[in-house]
VOGU-3710 file (C-alpha; in Angstrom, 3 decimals, decimal comma):
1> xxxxxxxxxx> 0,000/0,000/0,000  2,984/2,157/0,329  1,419/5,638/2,173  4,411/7,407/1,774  5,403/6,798/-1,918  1,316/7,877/-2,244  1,118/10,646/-0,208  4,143/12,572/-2,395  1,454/11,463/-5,539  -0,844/14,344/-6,795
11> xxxxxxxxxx> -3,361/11,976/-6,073  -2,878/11,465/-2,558  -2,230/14,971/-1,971  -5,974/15,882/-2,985  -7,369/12,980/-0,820  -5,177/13,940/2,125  -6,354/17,455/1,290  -10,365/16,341/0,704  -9,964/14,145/4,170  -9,701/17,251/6,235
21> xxxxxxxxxx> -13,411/19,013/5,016  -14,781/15,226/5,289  -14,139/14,751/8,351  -15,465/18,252/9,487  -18,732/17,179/7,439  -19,096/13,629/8,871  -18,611/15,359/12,587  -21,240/18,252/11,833  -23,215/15,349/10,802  -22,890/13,429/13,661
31> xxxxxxxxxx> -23,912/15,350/16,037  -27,172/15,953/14,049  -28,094/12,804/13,984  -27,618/12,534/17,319  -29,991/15,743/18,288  -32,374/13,716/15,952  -32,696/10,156/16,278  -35,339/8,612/18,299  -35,071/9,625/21,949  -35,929/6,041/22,761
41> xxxxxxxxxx> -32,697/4,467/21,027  -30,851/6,870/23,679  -32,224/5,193/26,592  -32,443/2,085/28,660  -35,237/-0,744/27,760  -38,531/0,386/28,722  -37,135/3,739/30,092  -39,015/6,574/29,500  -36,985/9,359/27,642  -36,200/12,541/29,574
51> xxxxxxxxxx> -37,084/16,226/28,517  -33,741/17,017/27,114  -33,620/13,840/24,764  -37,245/14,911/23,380  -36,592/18,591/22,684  -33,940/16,864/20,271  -31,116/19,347/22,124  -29,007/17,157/23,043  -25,189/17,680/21,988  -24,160/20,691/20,314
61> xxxxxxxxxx> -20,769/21,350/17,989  -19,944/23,994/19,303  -16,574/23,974/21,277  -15,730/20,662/21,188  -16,803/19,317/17,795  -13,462/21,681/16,173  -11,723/18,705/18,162  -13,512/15,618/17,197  -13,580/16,947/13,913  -9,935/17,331/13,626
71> xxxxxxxxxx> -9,351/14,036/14,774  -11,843/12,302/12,642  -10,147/14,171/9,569  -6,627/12,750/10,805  -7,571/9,286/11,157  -9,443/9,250/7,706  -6,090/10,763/6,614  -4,506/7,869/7,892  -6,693/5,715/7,077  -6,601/6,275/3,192
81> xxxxxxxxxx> -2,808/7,017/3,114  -2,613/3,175/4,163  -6,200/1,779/2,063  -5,226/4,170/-1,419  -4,484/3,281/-4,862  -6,574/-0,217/-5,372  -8,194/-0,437/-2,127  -10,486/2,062/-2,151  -13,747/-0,320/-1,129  -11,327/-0,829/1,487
91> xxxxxxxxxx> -10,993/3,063/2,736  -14,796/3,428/1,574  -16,048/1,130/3,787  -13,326/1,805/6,666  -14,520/5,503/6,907  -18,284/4,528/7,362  -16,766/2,820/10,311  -14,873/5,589/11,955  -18,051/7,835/11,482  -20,218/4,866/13,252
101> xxxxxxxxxx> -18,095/4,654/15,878  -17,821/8,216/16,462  -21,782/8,138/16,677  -21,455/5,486/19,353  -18,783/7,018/20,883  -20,873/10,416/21,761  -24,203/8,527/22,519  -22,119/6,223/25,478  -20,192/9,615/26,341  -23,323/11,789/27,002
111> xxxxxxxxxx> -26,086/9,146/28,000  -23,852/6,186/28,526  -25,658/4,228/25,936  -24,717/2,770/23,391  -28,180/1,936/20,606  -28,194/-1,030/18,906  -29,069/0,526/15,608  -25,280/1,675/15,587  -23,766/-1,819/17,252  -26,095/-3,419/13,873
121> xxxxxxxxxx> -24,353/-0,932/11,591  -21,194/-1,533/12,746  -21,348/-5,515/12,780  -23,046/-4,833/9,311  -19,483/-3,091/7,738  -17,583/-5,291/10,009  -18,987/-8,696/7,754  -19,088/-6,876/4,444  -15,221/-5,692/4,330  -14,288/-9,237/6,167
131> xxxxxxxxxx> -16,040/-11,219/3,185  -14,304/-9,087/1,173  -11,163/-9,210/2,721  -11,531/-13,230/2,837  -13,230/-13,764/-1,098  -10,736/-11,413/-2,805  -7,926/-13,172/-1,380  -5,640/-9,857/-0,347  -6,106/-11,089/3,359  -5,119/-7,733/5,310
141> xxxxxxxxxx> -7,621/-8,219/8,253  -8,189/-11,791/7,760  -5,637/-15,033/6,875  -8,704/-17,453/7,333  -12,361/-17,708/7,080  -12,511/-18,404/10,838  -10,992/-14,926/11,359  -13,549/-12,898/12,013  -15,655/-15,404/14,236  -12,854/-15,583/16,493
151> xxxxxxxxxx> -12,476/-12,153/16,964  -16,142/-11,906/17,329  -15,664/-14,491/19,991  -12,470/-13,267/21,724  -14,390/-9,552/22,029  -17,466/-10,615/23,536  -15,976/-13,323/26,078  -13,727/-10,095/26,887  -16,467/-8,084/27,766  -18,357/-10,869/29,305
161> xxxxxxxxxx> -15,299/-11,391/31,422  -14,659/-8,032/32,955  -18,351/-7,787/33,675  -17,879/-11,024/35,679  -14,915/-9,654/38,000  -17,215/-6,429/38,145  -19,886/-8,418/39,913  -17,480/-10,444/41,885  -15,961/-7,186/43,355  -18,023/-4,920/43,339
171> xxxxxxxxxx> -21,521/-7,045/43,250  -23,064/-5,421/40,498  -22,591/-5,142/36,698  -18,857/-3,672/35,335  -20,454/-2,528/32,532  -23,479/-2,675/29,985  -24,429/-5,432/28,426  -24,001/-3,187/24,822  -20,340/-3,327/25,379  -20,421/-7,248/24,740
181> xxxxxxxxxx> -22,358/-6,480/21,696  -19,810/-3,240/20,418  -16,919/-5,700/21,046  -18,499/-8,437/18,767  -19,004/-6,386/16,353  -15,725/-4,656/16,482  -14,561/-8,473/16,669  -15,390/-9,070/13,524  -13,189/-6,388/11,874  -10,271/-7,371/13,608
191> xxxxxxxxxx> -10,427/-10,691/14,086  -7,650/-13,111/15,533  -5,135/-11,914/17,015  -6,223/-8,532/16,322  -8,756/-8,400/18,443  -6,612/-9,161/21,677  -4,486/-5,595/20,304  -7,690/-3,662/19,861  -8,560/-4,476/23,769  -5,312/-4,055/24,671
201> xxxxxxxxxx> -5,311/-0,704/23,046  -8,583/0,242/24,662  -6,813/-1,168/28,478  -4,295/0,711/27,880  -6,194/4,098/26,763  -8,334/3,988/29,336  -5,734/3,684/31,818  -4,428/6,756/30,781  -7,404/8,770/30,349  -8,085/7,452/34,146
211> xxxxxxxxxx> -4,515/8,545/35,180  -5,148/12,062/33,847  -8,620/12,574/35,315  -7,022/11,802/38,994  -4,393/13,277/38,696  -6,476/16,815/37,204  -9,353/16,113/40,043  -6,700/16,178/42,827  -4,814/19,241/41,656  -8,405/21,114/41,495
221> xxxxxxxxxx> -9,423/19,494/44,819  -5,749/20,480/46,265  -6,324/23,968/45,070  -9,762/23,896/46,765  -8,956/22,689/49,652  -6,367/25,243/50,273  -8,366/28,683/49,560  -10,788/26,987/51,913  -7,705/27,076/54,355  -7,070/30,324/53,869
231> xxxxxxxxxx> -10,335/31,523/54,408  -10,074/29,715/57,384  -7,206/31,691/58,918  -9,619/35,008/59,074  -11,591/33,428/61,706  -10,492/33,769/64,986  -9,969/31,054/67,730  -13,022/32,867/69,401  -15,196/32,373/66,760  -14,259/29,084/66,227
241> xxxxxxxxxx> -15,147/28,018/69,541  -18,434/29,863/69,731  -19,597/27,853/66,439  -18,699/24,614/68,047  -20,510/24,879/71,107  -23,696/25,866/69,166  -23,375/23,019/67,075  -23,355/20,902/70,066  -26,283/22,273/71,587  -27,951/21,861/68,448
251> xxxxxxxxxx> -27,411/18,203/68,573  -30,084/17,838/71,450  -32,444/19,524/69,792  -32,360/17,698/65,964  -33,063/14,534/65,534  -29,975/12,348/64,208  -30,145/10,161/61,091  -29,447/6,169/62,102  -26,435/4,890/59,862  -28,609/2,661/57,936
261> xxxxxxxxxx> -31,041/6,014/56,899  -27,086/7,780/55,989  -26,766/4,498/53,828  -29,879/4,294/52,635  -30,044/7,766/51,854  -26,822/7,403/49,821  -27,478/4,662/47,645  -30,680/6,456/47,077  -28,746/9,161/45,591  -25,899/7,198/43,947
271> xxxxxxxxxx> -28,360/4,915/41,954  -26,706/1,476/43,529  -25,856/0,227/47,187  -23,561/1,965/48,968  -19,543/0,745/48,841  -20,131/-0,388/45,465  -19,190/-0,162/42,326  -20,847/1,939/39,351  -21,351/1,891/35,787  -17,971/2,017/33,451
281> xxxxxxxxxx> -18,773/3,860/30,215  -16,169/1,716/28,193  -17,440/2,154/25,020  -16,091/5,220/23,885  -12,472/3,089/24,516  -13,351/0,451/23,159  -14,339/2,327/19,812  -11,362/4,581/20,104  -9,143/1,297/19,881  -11,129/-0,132/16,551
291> xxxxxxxxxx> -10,409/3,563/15,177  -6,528/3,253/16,168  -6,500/0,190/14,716  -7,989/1,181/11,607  -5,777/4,682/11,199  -2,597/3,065/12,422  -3,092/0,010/10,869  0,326/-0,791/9,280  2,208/0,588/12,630  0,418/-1,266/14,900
301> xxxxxxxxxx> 0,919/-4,888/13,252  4,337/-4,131/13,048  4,879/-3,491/16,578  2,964/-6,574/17,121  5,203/-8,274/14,989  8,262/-6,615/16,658  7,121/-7,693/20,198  6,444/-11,249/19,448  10,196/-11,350/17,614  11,757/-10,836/20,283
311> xx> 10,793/-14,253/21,784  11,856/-16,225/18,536
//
């Protein structure tokens, strides 16, 4: 496929320059399907759909689709740099599936749902470049027909299998049940062994993207904490003492709340019993890893294939 030799080509120059307004245009277009699909397909079975999914208001572009866009338009870049002259059913087809995932991506983001309608789309693409990956003998996702069942496999017994240690631990569901279904579908794309480098991708993403939201929540906290401190100091000792005696005396005259109402209250509140664990939106990883496998394609197999050389 040779992305360098074609992106010096007059050819590839105009679709690496056409990439960059597409994926601006698929984004824009995104987000308007998502202010317009069916509320229900944005909520739980049998839930009833909230105010703001039927006033069809739901996500807007505006600041943060100049991001996505950007990155949609450098992974389509990518994408066709490495699927260009003579696979372009290939890049066609490839690029329907970054824009579904970006759709599912959002919806789990904002409602933590993922619809089936897009899981169905995506398994959909996921068969029809497989078969012809497999029929057309060129073999780049798939070096057997059994391919893409395996990786269907291998994502869902994944999936299955962190929601089991979720209810061991924490006694209640991991995850949803549509990130089983996402992962089979994204399963079928990348098939054996590249499923196992897709969910070790997504591991591995969303440890980071953990990392840098507690390591940004303590630094706020910290800073909290210590402009509460100084507001503090202004009070004097006298002060301080007054307020704790009238706190005391107000103790006799409230009524306490028992430590199971506390609990009770707070499981009320948290949607789940207290101590445990809560929902894991994994889906936006576990799309973000198909779409890094798709732009980065020809880096990531060979770092695969570098890894596993050194134990030959």
């Amino acid at each position: 496929m040779q992305p360098l030799s074609y992106l010096t080509s007059p050819i590839g120059m105009i679709w690496v320059i056409l990439c960059l307004p597409l994926g601006f245009a698929l984004t824009a277009l995104g987000y308007c399907i998502i202010n317009h699909i069916p509320a229900k397909w944005l909520c739980d079975y049998n839930e009833t759909p909230s105010e703001e999914l039927l006033n069809g208001k739901r996500v807007k572009y505006l600041p943060s689709g100049i991001a996505v866009s950007l990155l949609l338009s450098v992974c389509l870049v990518l994408c066709r740099l490495q699927f260009n002259k003579g696979y372009d059913i290939y890049f066609c087809v490839l690029a329907l599936i970054l824009f579904d995932c970006l759709l599912i991506a959002i919806a789990d983001i904002k409602y933590q749902i993922i619809p089936d309608q897009f899981t169905i789309i995506l398994g959909i693409l996921a068969v029809l470049i497989s078969v012809y990956d497999i029929v057309r003998g060129y073999n780049i996702f798939h070096s057997a027909w059994w391919s893409p069942l395996a990786g269907a496999g291998i994502g869902a017994v994944s999936m299955m299998l962190i929601d089991f240690i979720g209810m061991i631990v924490y006694k209640r569901d991991g995850m949803g049940f549509g990130d089983v279904k996402l992962f089979l579908a994204g399963g079928i794309l990348t098939g054996f062994p590249g499923t196992i480098t897709a969910f070790l991708i997504a591991i591995i993403t969303a440890t980071v993207c953990f990392v840098v939201i507690i390591v940004v929540s303590h630094i706020i906290n910290g800073k909290t904490d210590k402009d509460s401190n100084i507001g503090d100091t202004d009070v004097g000792d006298e002060t301080l003492s007054s307020e704790a005696d009238t706190e005391l005396s107000k103790t006799d005259d409230t009524e306490v709340q028992s430590g199971e109402e506390k609990a009770d209250q707070t499981a009320e509140e948290t949607g789940g019993e207290v101590g445990f664990g809560s929902y894991l939106a994994f889906g936006p990883y576990l799309v973000a890893a198909v779409a890094v496998y798709i732009a980065l394609f020809d880096l990531v197999n060979y770092l695969v294939r570098l890894y596993f050389d050194l134990f030959s």
